[in-house]
C-alpha positions as CSV (number, residue, x, y, z in Angstrom):
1,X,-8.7,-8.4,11.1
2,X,-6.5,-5.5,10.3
3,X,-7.3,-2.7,7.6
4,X,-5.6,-0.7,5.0
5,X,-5.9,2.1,7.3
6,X,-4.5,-0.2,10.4
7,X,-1.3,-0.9,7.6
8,X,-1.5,2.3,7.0
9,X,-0.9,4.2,10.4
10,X,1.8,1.6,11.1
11,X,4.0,2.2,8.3
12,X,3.0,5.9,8.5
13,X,1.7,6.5,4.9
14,X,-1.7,6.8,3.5
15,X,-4.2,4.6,2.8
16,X,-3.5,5.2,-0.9
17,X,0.1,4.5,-0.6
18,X,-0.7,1.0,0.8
19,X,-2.7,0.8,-2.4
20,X,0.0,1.3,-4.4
21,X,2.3,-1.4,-3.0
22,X,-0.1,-3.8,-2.8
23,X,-1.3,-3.5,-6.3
24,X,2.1,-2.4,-7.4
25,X,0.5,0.4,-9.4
26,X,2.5,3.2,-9.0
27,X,6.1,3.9,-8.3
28,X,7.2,3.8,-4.9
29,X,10.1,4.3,-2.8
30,X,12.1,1.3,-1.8
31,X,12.0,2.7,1.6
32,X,8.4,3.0,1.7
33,X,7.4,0.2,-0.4
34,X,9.7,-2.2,2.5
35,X,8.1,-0.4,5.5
36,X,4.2,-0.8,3.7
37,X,5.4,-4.5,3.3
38,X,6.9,-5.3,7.0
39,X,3.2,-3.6,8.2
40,X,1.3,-6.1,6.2
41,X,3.3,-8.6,7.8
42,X,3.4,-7.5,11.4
43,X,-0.5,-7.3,10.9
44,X,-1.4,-9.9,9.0
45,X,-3.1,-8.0,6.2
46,X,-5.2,-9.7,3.8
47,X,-7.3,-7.2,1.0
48,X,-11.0,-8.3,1.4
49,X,-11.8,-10.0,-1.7
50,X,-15.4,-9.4,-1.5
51,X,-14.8,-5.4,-1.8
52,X,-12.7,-5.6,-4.2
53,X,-14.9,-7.7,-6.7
54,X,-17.6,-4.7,-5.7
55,X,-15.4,-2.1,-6.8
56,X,-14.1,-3.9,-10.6
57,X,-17.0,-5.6,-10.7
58,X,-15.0,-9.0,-11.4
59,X,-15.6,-11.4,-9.6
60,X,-12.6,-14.0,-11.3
61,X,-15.5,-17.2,-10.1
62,X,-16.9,-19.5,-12.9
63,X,-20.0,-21.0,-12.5
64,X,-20.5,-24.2,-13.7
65,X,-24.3,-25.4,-14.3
């Protein structure tokens, strides 16, 4: 399973920048937003749901009792 860091070192930005594009939070180049994005391809990135619901603290689940 490949990392932010793996997407990362391919595209040749920082972690942070691969942030950005995924979450579309801050601007980006073009150019750097398309190489982040042909990385996550190439390497099949998928963000880990579970850490993310640990760092908002939502979880987006509805329990039903």
């Amino acid at each position: 399973m490949a990392t932010r860091k793996d997407v990362a070192r391919r595209a040749g930005v920082s972690e942070a920048t691969v942030s950005y594009v995924i979450n579309d939070s801050k601007r980006v180049t073009p150019e750097v937003r398309e190489r982040v994005r042909e990385a996550v391809r190439a390497l099949n990135y998928q963000p880990n749901l579970v850490a993310r619901s640990l760092v908002t603290k939502r979880t987006r689940h509805v329990a039903m009792l």
